[in-house]
C-alpha positions as CSV (number, residue, x, y, z in Angstrom):
1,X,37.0,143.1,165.8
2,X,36.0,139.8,166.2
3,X,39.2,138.0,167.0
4,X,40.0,141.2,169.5
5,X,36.8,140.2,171.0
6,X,37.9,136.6,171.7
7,X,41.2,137.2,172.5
8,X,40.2,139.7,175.7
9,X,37.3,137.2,176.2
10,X,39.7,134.4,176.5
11,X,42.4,136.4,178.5
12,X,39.8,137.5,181.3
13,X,38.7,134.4,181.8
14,X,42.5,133.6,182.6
15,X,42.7,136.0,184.9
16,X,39.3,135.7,186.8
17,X,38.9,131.9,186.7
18,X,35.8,132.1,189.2
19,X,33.6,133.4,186.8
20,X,34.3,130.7,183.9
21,X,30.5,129.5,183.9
22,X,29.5,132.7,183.9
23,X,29.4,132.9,180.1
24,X,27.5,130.3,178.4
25,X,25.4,132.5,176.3
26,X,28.6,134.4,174.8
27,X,30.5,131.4,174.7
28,X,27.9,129.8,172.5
29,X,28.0,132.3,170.5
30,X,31.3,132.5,169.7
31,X,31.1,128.5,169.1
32,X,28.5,129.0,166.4
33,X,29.9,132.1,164.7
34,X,27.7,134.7,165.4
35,X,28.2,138.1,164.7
36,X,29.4,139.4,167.9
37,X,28.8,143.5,167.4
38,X,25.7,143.4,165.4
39,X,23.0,145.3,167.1
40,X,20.5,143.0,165.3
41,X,21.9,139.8,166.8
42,X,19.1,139.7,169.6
43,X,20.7,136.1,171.7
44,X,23.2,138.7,172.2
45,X,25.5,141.2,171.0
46,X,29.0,142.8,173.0
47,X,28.8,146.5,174.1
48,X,31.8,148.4,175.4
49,X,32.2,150.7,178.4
50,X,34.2,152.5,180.9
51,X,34.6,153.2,184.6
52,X,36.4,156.7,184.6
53,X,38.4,157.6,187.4
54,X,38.8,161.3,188.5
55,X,41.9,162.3,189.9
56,X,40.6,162.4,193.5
57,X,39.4,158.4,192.8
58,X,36.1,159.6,192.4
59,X,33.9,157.7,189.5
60,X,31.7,158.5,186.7
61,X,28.0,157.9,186.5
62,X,25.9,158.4,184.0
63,X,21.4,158.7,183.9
64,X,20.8,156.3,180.9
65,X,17.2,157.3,179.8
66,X,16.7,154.2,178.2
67,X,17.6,152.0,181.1
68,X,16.3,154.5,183.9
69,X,19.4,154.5,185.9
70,X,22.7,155.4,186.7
71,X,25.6,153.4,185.2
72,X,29.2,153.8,183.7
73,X,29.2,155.7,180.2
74,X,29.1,153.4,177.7
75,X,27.2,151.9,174.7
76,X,26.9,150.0,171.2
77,X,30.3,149.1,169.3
78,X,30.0,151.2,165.8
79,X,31.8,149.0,162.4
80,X,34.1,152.2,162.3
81,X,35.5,151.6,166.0
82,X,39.0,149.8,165.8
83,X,38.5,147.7,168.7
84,X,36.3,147.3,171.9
85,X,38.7,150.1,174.2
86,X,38.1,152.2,171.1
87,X,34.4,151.7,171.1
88,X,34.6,152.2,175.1
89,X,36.3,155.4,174.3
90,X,33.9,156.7,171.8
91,X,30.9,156.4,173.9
92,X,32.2,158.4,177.0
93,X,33.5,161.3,174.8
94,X,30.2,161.3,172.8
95,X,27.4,161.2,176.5
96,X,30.4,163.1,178.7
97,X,32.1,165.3,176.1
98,X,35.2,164.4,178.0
99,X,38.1,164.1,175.7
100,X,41.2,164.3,177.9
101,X,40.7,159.8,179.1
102,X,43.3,157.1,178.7
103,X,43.2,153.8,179.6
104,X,44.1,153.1,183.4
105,X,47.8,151.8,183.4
106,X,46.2,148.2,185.0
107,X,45.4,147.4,181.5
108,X,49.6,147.2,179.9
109,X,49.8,144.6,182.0
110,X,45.8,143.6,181.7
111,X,44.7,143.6,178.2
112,X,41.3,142.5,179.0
113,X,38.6,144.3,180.7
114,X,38.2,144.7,184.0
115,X,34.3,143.2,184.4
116,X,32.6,141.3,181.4
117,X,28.7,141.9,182.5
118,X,25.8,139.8,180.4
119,X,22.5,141.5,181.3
120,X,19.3,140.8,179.9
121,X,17.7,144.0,177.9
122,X,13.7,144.4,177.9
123,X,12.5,145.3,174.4
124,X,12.4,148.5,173.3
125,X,9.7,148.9,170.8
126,X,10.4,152.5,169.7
127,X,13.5,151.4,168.9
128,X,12.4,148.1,167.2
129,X,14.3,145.6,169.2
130,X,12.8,142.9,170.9
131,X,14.4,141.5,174.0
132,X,18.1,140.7,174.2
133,X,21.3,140.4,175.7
134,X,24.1,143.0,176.1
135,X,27.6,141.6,176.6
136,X,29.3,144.6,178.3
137,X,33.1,144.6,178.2
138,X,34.1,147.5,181.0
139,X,37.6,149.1,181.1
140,X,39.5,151.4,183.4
141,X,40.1,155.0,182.2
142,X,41.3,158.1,183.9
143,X,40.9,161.7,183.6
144,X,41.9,164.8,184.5
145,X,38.5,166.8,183.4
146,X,35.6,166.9,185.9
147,X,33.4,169.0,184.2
148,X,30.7,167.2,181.5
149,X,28.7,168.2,178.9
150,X,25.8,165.4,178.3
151,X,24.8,164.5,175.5
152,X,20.7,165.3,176.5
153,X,19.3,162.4,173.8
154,X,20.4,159.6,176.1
155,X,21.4,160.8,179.0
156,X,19.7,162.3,181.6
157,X,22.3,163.7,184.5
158,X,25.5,162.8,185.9
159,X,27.7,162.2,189.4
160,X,31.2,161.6,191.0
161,X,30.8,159.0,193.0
162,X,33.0,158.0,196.2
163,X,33.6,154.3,195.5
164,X,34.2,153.7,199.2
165,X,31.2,155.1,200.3
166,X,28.6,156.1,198.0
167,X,25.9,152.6,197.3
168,X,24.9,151.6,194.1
169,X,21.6,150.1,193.0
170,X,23.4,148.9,189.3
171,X,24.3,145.5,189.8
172,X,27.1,145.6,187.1
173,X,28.3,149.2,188.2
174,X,28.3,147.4,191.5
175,X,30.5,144.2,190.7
176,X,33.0,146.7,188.7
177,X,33.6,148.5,191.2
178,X,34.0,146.0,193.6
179,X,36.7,144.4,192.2
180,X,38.5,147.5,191.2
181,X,38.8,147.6,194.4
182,X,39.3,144.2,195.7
183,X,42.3,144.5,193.1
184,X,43.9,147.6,194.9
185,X,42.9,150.2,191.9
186,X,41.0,152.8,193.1
């Protein structure tokens, strides 16, 4: 997992040069060997997550209790998950119950994601963490389902969005979707 980290790390910074200082807290970690995917690791630890893409170009949002807002489906990588896209993967079909996604077709040519988003986390004491960082590697997926079950321990609601017109107050959601689109995508 590790490596598969690094390697997408290293290949999206190829491809989006700007954003090359954008990453000293991850980078540093990698330098000194941390564990990259232990929850425990509280300078930081990578998450994985996915903007899904309707037929009618419509995207995903999900209410994350814990964060109080509306953001892409995603969440924590598990040690069974075979990679990050796997972990991605997981997490929408277990807070969506959609299991008809695949990964967009801009990742056979882009085997990175398509946003890398370092946010700072507020601690969560009935969950024991103090504060932290969440390295959130986003990827493209689509599906043909519309209709979601939530899973009602973490997640609150959920909405189509019309990435042309509807606003967001995530930040991260925000930046994702902006260069999906800057990139002709959706």
């Amino acid at each position: 997992m590790r490596n598969f980290i690094i390697n997408h790390f290293a290949d999206y910074l190829a491809c989006f040069q700007d954003e090359k200082e954008s990453f000293e807290r991850l980078k540093k970690q990698i330098e000194n060997s941390e564990s990259l995917t232990d929850r425990k690791n509280m300078n930081g630890h990578v998450t994985a997550s996915g903007l899904v893409i309707s037929p009618k170009g419509k995207i995903l949002l999900i209410f994350h209790k814990a964060g109080q807002r509306f953001q892409q489906p995603g969440g924590h990588v598990d040690v069974s998950d075979l990679n990050i896209i796997t972990a991605a993967m997981r997490e929408i079909r277990e807070e969506t119950s959609l299991e008809e996604i695949n990964l967009h077709p801009w990742h056979e040519k882009h085997a990175h994601p398509i946003n890398i988003d370092s946010h700072y986390v507020a601690p969560r004491l009935e969950k024991d963490e103090t504060e932290h960082y969440h390295h959130d590697f986003i990827y493209l997926f689509t599906t043909a389902q519309t209709s979601i079950t939530l899973q009602q321990l973490e997640v609150g609601d959920y909405k189509w969005i019309d990435p042309h017109k509807d606003k967001q107050d995530s930040l991260h959601v925000k930046k994702s979707i902006n260069k999906a689109r800057e990139l002709g995508i959706i």
